[in-house]
C-alpha positions, 0 to 999 in steps of 0.5 A: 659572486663575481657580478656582485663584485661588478656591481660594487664597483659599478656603484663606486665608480657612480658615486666617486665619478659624481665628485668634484676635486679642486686645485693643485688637482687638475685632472681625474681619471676614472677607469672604472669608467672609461676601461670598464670593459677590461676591469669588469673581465678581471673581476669575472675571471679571477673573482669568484672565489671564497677564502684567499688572501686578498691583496690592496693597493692605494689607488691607479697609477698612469702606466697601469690600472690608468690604462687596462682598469685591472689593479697594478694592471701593466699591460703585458702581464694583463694582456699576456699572462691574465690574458684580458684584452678590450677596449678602454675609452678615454677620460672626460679630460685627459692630461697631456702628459698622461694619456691614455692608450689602453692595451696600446700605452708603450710604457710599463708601470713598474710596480705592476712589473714587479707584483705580477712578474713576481706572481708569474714566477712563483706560480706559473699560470695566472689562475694558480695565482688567483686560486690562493690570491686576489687583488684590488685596489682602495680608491679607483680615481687617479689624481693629476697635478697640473704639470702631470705630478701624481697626487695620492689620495691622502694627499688631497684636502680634508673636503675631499678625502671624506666623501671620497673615503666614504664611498670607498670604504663602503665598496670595501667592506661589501667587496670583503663581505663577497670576497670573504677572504682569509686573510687581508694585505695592504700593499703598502702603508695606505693600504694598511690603514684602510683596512683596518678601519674598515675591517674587523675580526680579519688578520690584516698584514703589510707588504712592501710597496712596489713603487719606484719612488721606494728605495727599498723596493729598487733594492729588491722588492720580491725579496721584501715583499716575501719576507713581509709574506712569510711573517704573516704566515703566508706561503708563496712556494707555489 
């Protein structure tokens, strides 16, 4: 199941890869490209089982999936605690404010901090994590404004949010048909509206985003996040 899994994202990276974005966007990162290597690891080791809660977030962000190609993907929890290494590339055209060094990037995303931290504390080993969970993201590109303000997809204009949700909803749907998980949470708003229009017959749930830019979530995001877990009658004592 896991190189089904590869090929679905091989074929979205093709079709989003292929698309062109107009100003304020400026630049366009592609991990599923430029860090293959590393995103393909993931979804080898951790992506070959059936009936888990499958997680979703929106999209890269510059100090994570940017860097390592793993969703959420802050380099020392997929480095240390997944215990994925390898070599990540660079995009065709990398913003200044925004570079890209892989496994070398000194800078930790915080929402990658905060879910994968959380996970190692309630379940120790990254493969007691995976046996129950899985994550992904919707959209694989990373979109930067000209000063290197990030710029979310539903941000983008109407021309370009449709080829572009197109092409991830489609791996969407083939990813959850492969997946076929028990239950579907988005990690934030975005997340959720995605998946209920891509998805049918799934019990589909929110969590609180672990984003900085959420006063919620610095006001303490597990606790959140494990309320949110609990009224959707999901179990995280291990």
């Amino acid at each position: 199941m896991s190189e089904t899994l590869v090929q679905i994202s091989r074929t979205l990276s093709d079709r989003v890869g292929a698309l062109t974005f107009g100003a304020p966007v400026t630049h366009v990162y592609n991990p599923l490209a430029y860090a293959r290597q590393t995103h393909e690891a993931y979804l080898r080791r951790f992506g070959s089982r059936t009936g888990r809660v499958v997680w979703m977030g929106m999209n890269p962000g510059p100090w994570g999936m940017a860097q390592t190609g793993v969703p959420f993907g802050e380099v020392a929890h997929v480095r240390d605690w997944m215990g994925l290494e390898g070599t990540v590339g660079k995009p065709a055209v990398e913003h200044p404010k925004r570079p890209v060094h892989g496994f070398d990037c000194a800078r930790s995303e915080v929402s990658g901090r905060r879910l994968w931290g959380w996970a190692a504390d309630r379940f120790g080993s990254a493969d007691a994590f995976f046996e129950r969970f899985f994550v992904l993201n919707y959209c694989p590109l990373s979109f930067m404004e000209e000063g290197g303000r990030n710029r979310i997809p539903e941000k983008l204009p109407a021309s370009e949010r449709a080829p572009l949700f197109e092409a991830c909803d489609d791996a969407l749907r083939q990813t959850l048909d492969a997946l076929q998980p028990s239950q579907v949470i988005g990690v934030g708003g975005f997340a959720e509206a995605c998946l209920k229009r891509v998805t049918e017959g799934l019990p589909i749930g929110r969590v609180l985003h672990p984003s900085p830019a959420s006063p919620a979530a610095n006001r303490g995001w597990v606790e959140a996040a494990e309320r949110d877990l609990a009224r959707h009658g999901i179990r995280v004592d291990g």
